[in-house]
C-alpha positions as CSV (number, residue, x, y, z in Angstrom):
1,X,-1.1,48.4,132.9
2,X,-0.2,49.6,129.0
3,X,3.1,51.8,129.4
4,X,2.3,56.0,128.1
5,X,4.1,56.3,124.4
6,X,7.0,58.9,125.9
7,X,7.9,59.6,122.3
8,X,7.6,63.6,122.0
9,X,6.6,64.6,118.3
10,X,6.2,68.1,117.0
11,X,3.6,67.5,114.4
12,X,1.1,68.8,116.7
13,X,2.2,72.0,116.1
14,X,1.7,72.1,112.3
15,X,-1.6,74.0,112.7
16,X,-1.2,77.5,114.9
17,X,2.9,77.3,114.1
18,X,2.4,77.7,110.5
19,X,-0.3,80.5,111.0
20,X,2.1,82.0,113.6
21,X,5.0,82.3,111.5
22,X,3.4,83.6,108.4
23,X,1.8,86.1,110.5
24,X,4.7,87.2,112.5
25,X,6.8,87.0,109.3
26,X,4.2,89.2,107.1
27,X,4.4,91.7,110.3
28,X,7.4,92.5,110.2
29,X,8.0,92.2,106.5
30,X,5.4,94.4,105.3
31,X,5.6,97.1,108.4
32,X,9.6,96.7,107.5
33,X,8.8,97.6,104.0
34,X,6.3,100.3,104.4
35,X,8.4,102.5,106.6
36,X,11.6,102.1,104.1
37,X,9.5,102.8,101.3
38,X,7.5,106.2,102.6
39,X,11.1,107.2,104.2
40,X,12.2,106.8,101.3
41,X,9.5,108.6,98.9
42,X,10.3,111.8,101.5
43,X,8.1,111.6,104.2
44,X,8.0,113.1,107.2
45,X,8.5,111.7,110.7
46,X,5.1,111.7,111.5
47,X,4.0,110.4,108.5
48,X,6.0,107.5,108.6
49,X,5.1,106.4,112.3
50,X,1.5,106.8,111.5
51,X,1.1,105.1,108.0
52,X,3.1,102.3,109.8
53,X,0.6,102.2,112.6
54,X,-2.2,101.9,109.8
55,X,-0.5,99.0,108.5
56,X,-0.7,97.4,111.6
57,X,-4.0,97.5,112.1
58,X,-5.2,96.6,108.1
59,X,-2.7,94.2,107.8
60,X,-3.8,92.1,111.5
61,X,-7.2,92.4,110.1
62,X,-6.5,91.0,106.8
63,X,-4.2,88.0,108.2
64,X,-7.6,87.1,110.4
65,X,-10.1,87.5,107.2
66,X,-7.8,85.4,105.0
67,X,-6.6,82.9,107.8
68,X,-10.3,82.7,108.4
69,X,-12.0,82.5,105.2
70,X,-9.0,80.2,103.7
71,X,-9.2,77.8,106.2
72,X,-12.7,77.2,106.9
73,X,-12.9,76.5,103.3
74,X,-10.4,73.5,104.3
75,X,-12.7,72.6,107.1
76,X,-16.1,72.8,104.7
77,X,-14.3,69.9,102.2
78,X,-13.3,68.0,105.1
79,X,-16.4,67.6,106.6
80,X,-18.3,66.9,102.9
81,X,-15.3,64.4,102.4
82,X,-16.7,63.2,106.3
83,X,-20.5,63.0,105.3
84,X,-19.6,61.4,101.8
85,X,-17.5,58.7,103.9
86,X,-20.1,58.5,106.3
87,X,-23.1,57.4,103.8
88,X,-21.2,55.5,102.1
89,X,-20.3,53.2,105.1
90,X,-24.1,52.9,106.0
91,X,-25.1,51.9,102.5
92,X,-22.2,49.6,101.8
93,X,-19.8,48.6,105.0
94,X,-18.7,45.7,103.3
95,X,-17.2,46.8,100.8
96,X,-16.0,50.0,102.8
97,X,-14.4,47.0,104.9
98,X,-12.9,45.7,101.6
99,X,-11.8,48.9,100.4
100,X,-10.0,49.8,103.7
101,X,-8.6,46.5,103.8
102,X,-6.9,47.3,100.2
103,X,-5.5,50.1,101.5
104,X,-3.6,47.6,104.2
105,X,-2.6,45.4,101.5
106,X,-0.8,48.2,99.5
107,X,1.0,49.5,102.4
108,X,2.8,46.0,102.8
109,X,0.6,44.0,104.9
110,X,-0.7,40.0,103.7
111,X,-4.0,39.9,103.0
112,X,-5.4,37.8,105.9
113,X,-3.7,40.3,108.5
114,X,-5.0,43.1,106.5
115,X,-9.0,42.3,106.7
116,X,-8.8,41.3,109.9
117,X,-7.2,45.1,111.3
118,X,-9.8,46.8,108.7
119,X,-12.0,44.5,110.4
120,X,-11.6,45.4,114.1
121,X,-10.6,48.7,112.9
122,X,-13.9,49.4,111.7
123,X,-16.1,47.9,115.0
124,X,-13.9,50.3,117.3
125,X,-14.4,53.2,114.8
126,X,-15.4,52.8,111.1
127,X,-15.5,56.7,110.3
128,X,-12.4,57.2,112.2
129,X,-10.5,54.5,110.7
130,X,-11.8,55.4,106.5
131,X,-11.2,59.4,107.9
132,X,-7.7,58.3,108.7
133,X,-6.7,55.8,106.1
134,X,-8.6,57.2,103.3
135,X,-9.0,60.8,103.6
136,X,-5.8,61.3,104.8
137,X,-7.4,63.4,108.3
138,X,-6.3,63.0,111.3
139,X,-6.6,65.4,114.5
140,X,-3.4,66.5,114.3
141,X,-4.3,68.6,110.9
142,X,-8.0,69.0,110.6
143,X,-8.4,72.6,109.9
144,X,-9.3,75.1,112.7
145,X,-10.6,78.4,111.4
146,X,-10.5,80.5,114.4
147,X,-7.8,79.5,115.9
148,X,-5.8,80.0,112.5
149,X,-7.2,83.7,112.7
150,X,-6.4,84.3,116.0
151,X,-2.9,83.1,115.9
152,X,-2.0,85.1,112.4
153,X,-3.6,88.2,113.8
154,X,-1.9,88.3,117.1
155,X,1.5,87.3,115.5
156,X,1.0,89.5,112.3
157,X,0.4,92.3,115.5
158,X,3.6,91.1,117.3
159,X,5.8,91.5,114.1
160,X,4.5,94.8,112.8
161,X,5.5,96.0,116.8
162,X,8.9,95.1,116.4
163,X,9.9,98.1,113.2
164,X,7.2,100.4,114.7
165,X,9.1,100.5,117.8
166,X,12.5,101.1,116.1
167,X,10.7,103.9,113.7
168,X,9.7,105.8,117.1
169,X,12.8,105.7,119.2
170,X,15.2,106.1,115.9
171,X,15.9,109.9,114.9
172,X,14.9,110.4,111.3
173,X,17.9,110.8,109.6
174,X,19.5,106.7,110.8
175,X,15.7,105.7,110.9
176,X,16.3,103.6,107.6
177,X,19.5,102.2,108.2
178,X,17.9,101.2,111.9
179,X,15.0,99.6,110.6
180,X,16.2,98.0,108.0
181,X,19.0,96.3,110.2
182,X,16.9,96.0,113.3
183,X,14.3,94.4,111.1
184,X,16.7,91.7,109.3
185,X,17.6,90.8,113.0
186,X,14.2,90.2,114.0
187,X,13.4,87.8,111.2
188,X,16.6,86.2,111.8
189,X,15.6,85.6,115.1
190,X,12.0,84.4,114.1
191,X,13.2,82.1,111.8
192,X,15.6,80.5,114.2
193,X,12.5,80.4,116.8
194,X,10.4,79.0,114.2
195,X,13.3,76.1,113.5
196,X,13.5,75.1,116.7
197,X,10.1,74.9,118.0
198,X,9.8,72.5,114.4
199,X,12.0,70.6,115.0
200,X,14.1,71.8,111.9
201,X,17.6,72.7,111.3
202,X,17.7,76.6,113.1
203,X,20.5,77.7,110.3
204,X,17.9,76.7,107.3
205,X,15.1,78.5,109.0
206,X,17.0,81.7,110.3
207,X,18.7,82.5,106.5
208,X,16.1,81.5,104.6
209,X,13.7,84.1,106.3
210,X,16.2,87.2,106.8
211,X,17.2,86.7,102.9
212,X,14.0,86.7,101.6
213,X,12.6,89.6,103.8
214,X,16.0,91.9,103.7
215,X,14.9,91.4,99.4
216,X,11.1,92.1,99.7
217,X,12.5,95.4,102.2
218,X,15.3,96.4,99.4
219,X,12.7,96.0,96.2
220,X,10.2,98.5,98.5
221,X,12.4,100.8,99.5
222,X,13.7,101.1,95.8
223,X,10.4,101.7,94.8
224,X,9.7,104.7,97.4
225,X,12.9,106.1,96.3
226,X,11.7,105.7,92.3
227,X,8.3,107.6,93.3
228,X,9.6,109.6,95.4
229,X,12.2,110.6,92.8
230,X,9.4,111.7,90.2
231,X,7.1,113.0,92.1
């Protein structure tokens, strides 16, 4: 009885973990930035707490839309690259054969061996094999519309929480100073989640998104304080 490969790869993941990330990251970035720049501009409490809320729900909605739209224009080109494939293995296989059999060859393989694994390749699963090999698709990254939506929704959702909660327990005059911090720590934290779950160094991933958020929160609350300034 063939042994089970016990090898444990993370590629798997590439799919809803990018989605997640970028919509948990957006979430708190954007909600982050919203409430420092209308605190800043002058508004009120209440003001604050429900334009955040707003964000929420227009920014979840977006992620899906985009995720959604973006991706199933991914899974539209795969599947013409698919049907292209396809018809051209039923009008020609033998030179499909020949041309997946090149492809052996230039990855390092004589070219006996190589025809004879394009060959067998091909009687187990010809589309599978070209789809593979050719195309570069495998089932591991073919695109997945909803599930991209889905997962960016519910994270961007998750994010957003995170300063909204702050913004409603904080007292208004330390609100900015609370989400701000409060928020850098979050991303921190989701980039060190992110890291880990990749497989990637947790340092790289927990700097790189606190930097770049803590700038896109400064740059936003700068400009509330501009407007808020003139007006």
């Amino acid at each position: 009885m063939p042994r089970r490969h016990a090898e444990h790869h993370r590629s798997d993941r590439i799919g809803w973990l990018r989605a997640a990330v970028l919509g948990a990251n957006d979430g708190i970035v954007s909600t982050a930035s919203l409430v420092l720049g209308v605190t800043a501009a002058g508004a009120d409490h209440r003001t604050v707490l429900m334009t955040s809320v707003s964000g929420l729900i227009a920014g979840a909605m977006s992620m899906a839309a985009g995720e959604f739209v973006s991706v199933h224009s991914q899974e539209d080109t795969e599947n013409a690259d698919l049907a292209r494939e396809r018809a051209e293995l039923k009008q020609n296989p033998a030179g499909e054969r020949r041309e997946l059999a090149g492809i052996y060859v230039g990855r390092g393989l004589g070219q006996p061996l190589a025809e004879q694994v394009a060959g067998e390749l091909m009687a187990h699963d010809a589309l599978g094999a070209h789809a593979r090999d050719e195309l570069g698709l495998s089932e591991t990254t073919a695109a997945r519309p909803t599930q991209a939506a889905l997962a960016s929704a519910a994270s961007f959702s998750a994010g957003a929480v995170l300063p909204i909660a702050v913004v409603a327990v904080a007292s208004p005059p330390h609100s900015m100073l609370l989400v701000s911090i409060a928020s850098i720590g979050f991303l921190a934290g989701l980039g060190a989640v992110s890291a880990g779950i990749g497989g990637a160094p947790v340092w790289n991933g927990t700097w790189r998104v606190a930097f770049w958020g803590a700038v896109a929160m400064a740059v936003t609350a700068g400009a509330g304080a501009l407007f808020g300034a003139v007006a």
